[in-house]
Each structure stands twice: as C-alpha cells, then as structure tokens.
N, C-alpha and C positions, 0 to 999 in steps of 0.2 A: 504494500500500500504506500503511496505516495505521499513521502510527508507536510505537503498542504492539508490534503485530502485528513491524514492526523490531528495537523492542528485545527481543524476545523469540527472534526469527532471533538477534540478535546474542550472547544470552544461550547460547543453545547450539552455537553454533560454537565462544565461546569456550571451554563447557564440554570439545567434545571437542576442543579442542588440548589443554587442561591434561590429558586422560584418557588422549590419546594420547602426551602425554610425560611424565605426571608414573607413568603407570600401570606401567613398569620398577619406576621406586624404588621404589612402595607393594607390588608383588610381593614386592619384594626385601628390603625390611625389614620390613615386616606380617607378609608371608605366607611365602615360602619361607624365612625365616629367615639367620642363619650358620650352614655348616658346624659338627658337631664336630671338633675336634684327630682327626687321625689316630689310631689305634688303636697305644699303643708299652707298652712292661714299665713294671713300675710303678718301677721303681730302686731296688728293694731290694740292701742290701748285706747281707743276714742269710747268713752258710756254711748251706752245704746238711747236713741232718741226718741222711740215709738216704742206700743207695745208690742209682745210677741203674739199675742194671737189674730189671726185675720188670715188673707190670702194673699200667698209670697210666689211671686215670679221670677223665672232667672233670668239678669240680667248681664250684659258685657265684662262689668266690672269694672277697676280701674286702668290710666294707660301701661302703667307697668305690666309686662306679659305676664312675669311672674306669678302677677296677681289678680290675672284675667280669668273668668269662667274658662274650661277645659278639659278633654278627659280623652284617657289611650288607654295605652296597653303597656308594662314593663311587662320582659320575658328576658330568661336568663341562653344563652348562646353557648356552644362548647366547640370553640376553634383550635381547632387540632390538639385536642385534651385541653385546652386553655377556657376555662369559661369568660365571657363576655356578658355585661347586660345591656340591651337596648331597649328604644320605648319609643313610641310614635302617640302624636297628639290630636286634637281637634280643638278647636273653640266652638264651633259648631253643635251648640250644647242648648236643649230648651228642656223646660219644665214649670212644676210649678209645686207646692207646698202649702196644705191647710193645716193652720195652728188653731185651737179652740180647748178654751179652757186651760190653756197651758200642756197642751197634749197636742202630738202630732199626729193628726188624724190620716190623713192621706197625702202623697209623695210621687209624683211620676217624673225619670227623667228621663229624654231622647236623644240618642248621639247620631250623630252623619257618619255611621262608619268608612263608608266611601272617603271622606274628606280626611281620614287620619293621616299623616304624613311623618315619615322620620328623614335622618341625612339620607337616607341612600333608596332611592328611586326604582329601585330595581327590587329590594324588598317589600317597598308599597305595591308595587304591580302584585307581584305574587301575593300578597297579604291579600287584596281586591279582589285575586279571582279567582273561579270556580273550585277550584282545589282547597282552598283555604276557610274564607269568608265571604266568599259571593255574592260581594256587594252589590252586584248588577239584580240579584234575586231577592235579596236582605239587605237595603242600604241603608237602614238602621238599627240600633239595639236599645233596650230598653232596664232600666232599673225603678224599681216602680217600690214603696215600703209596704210591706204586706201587714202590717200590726201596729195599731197607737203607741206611739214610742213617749214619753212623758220628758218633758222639756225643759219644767221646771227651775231644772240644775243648770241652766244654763245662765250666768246671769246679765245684768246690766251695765255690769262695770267694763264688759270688752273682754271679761279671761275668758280663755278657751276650757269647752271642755268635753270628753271622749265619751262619746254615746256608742253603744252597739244596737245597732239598728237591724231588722230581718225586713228583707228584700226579697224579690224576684228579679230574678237577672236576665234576662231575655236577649242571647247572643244565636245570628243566622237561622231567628225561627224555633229555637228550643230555650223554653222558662225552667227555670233551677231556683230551689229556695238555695238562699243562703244570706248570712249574716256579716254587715259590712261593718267595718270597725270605722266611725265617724267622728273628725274635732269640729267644733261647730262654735260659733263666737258671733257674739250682737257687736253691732259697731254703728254709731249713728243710726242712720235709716235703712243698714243694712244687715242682712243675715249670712253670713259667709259657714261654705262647708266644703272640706277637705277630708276625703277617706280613700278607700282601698278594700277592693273584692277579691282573695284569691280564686283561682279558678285552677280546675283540669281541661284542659284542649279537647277532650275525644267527649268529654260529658256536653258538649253543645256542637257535635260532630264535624269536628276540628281535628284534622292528621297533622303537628308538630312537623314540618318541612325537615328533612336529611337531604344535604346537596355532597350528594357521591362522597359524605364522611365527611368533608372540609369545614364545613358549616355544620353543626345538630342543633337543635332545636329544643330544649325542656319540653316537658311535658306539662310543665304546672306553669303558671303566671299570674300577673296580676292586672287586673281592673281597676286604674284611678283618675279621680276625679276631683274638681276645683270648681263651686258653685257660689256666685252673688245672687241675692235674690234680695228683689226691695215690693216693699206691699203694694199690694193695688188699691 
C-alpha cells in the first residue's frame, strides 16, 4: 500500500476516535446546551392587596422571563454513560382558579405543547411528532386540581408556602391522578405559583427516544410550571 494512500487511513481513524470521544462534549456544550434553573417564585416580599377568594386568571406576569407564566418539561439525558439534564419551555400557559371561603375549589390549566421549545431544534421536532407527543393530534395538555385544597396557610405578608395539591395531569390524551408539590405566594394583586409533577413516559404512552445508544432518554421526568394569576 502506498504510503499517501496510509497516511490518509491514518488520517481518518484518527478522525473518528477524536469524533467518537470528543462528540459527548460538543453535544453537550454546542448543542444540547445547560439546563434552565428550575422553575421557583420570584421572592417577592410585597403584602398581598386583595383578598384570596374570588376568581383568579392567568396572566403574563412580569417583564422579567424568569418571572413570567411558563411551563415544560425537565428530563434527565445519559450521553455516552454521562447523564445530562434538559428542559424545554412555553409561556403559552392559560387557566384559571376558584378560591371560596378560603379553599380552592377548582383549578384548570392548558399548555400549547406544540409551542414548547429548548436550545436544540432538532429535539423539539422529534418531541412534536408522532413518535413522541403528537402534537399535531394533542396540541395541548392539561393539569386540572381534582380536590379542595385549603388555602388558608397561605398568607398576606408575601411568604411563600408549599401546598401538595392532587391533580389530573392530562398528557397526549391520557389523565393520570397525581399529586403536585406547589409554592404559592400572594403578592399585591397577585397570586403566583410555582411547582412540579413527576411523571413516567410510557404511563401517558410516551416511548423515552434511544438514538443508536449516543443519546438515552430516562424514563421518569418532570412536569413544571410558573403561574401569575390576578382576579377578575
């Protein structure tokens, strides 16, 4: 064999070793990105300026994104044994909330799954389609409180405080009871809430994507969510 013809073998073997292990990292800082921070209250200490029972809608929020209504999905990643976590979001968030007597009587909320979005373009497609969450079939999901949750303890002053709330979680068409763990804080004329649903994938008939091993996909994840809501 002619030694061009060698250094040209030798040229791309070494290519694909550097591809085969330099291609984690460049996923991982290129492409998939970092996680955002978990979804929490924005820590206002402003006393609440209305009262808590009536009818609460959700609204924008403020301009800070941080502190905007929102809600996705975190799921944890395992790049070549390496775990990764990502998360894709929406603002795209409506509902609405009845307080009475200091008790929360009823709770619906509606995401545009279709509109969730993360850094990388190529895993919103496949998240949208038929394989996944088919969104074009199911372009929204639904969390809705299925029991009077007592409100109470929430108080006036702005502190935050952790309600476990039970839900029906309504992803591609299948409702799942389950109980979300919720921080919930009065803030002037508003009611802000920040929580989180875990979930199993295959219980709302969801196959966990494997791309040829390089990428896997957890099987568990989470459901979270960032809510303003001012009275009507």
């Amino acid at each position: 064999m002619k030694k061009p013809v060698l250094w040209g073998l030798g040229i791309l073997i070494v290519f694909a070793i550097v591809g085969f292990t330099a291609g984690p990292w460049i996923y991982r800082e290129f492409i998939a990105g970092e996680a955002d921070a978990e979804l929490t209250l924005p820590g206002q200490t402003e006393a609440a300026t209305t009262d808590v029972n009536g009818t609460w809608t959700v609204v924008a929020g403020p301009d800070d994104e941080a502190k905007r209504t929102q809600a996705g999905y975190r799921v944890d990643e395992i790049l070549r044994g390496s775990p990764l976590t990502v998360n894709g979001r929406t603002p795209k968030v409506t509902g609405e909330a009845v307080v009475a007597a200091e008790k929360l009587e009823s709770a619906t909320f509606t995401v545009d799954m279709a509109s969730i979005a993360s850094p990388e373009s190529a895993r919103d497609n496949q998240f949208r389609g038929e394989d996944i969450l088919d969104t074009g079939k199911f372009p929204t999901a639904e969390l809705r409180v299925t029991q009077p949750v007592d409100v109470a303890a929430v108080p006036e002053s702005g502190a935050p405080v952790t309600l476990d709330v039970p839900v029906s979680l309504t992803v591609k068409g299948i409702a799942r009871d389950v109980t979300a763990k919720v921080d919930v804080q009065r803030a002037g004329d508003t009611i802000v809430a920040a929580g989180s649903v875990p979930v199993t994938w295959t219980d709302f008939n969801v196959t966990p994507p494997d791309f040829a091993g390089f990428v896997t996909v957890e099987p568990t994840g989470t459901i979270e969510f960032l809510v303003n809501l001012t009275k009507n």
